[in-house]
C-alpha positions as CSV (number, residue, x, y, z in Angstrom):
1,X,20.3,-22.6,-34.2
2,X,21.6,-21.5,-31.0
3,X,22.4,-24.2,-28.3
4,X,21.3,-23.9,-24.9
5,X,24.4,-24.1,-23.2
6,X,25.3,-20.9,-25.0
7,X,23.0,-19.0,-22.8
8,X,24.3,-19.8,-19.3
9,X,27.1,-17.6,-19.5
10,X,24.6,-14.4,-20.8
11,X,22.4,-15.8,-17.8
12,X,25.5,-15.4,-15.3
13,X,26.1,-11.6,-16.7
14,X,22.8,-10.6,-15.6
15,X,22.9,-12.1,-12.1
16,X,26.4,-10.1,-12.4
17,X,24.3,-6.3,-13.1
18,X,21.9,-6.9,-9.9
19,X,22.4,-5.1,-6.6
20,X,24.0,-8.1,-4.0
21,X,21.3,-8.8,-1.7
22,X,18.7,-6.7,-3.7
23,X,15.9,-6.5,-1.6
24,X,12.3,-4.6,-3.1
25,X,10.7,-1.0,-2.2
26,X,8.7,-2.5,0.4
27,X,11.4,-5.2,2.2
28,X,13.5,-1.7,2.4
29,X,10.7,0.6,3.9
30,X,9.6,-2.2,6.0
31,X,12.7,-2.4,7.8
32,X,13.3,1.1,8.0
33,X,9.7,1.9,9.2
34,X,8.7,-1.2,11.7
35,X,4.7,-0.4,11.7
36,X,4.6,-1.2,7.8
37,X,4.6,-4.9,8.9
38,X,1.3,-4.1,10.4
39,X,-0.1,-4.2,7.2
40,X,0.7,-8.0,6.5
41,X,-0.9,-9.2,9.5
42,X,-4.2,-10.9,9.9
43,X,-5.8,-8.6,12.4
44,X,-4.8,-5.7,9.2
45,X,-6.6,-7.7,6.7
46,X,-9.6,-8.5,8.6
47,X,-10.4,-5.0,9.7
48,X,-9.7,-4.0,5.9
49,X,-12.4,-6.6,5.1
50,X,-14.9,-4.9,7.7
51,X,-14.1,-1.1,6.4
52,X,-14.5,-2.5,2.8
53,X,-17.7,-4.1,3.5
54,X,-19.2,-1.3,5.6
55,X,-18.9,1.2,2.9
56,X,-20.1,-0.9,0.5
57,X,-17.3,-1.6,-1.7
58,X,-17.6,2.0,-2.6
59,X,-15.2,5.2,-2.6
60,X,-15.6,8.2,0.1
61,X,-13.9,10.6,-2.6
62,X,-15.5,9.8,-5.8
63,X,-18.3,7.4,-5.2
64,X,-17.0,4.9,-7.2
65,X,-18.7,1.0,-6.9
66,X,-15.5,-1.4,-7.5
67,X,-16.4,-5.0,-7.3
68,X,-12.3,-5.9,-7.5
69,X,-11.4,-5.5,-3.7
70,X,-6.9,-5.0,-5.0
71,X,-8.7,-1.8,-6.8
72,X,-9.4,-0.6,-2.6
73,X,-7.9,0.9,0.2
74,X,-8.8,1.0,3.5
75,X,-7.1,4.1,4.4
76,X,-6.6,6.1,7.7
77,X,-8.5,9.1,7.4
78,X,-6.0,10.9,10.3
79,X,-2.8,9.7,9.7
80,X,-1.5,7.2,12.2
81,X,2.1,8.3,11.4
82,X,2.8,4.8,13.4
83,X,0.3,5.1,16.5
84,X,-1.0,1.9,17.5
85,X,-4.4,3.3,18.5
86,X,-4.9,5.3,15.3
87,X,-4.0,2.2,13.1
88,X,-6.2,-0.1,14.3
89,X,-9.0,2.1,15.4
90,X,-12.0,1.1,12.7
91,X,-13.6,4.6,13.1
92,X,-10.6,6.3,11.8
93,X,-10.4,3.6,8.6
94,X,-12.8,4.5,5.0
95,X,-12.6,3.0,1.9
96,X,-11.2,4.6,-1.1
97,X,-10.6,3.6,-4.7
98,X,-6.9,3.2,-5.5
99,X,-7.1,6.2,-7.6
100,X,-8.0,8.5,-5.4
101,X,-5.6,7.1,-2.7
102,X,-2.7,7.6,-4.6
103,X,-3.5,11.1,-6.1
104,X,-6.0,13.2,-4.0
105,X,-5.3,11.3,-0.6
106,X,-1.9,11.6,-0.9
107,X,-1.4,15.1,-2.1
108,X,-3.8,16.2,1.1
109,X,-1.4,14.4,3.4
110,X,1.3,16.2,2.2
111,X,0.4,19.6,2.6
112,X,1.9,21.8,5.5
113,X,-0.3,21.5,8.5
114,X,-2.9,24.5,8.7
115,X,-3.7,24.5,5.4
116,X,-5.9,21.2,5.0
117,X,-9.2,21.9,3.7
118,X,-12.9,20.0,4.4
């Protein structure tokens, strides 16, 4: 049976493999994008709360009811693209399911301009 103190030196080679300073996806984009840490604010998540709860919990794509609020989005129906007033302006905000944020949503927003459709 293996000791314990045989394992802190296969502990120390895999703190050896990792990136120095290795930050996550989102501490990177944060910094490099400064209207990201919008999001974390309070004033972000109470107006989430508001577009959640106006729209009853329920997706402007597909009409699906979720009861688990993670499963939402509020998301900017005209890209803010880092304008104040389009970020926090609640008439510009709808709910939508994860799903369709991350598939539909997404690939509308990233067609060449001119060629949106509805």
């Amino acid at each position: 049976m293996a000791r314990l103190t045989n394992l802190k030196p296969r502990l120390g080679q895999a703190g050896q493999r990792l990136r120095p300073a290795d930050q996550s996806r989102d501490a990177r984009r944060s910094a490099e994008i400064p209207w990201r840490a919008w999001y974390k604010t309070k004033r972000w998540q109470r107006l989430r709360w508001e577009c959640l709860v106006r729209d009853g919990f329920t997706c402007r794509l597909c009409g699906h009811l979720e009861s688990n609020t993670s499963q939402l989005v509020a998301d900017h129906k005209v890209p803010h693209r880092g304008d104040p007033d389009l970020f926090w302006s609640f008439s510009n905000l709808q709910c939508l399911c994860r799903a369709c944020h991350d598939s539909s949503k997404q690939r509308e927003e990233r067609k060449p301009v001119g060629i949106r459709t509805g």
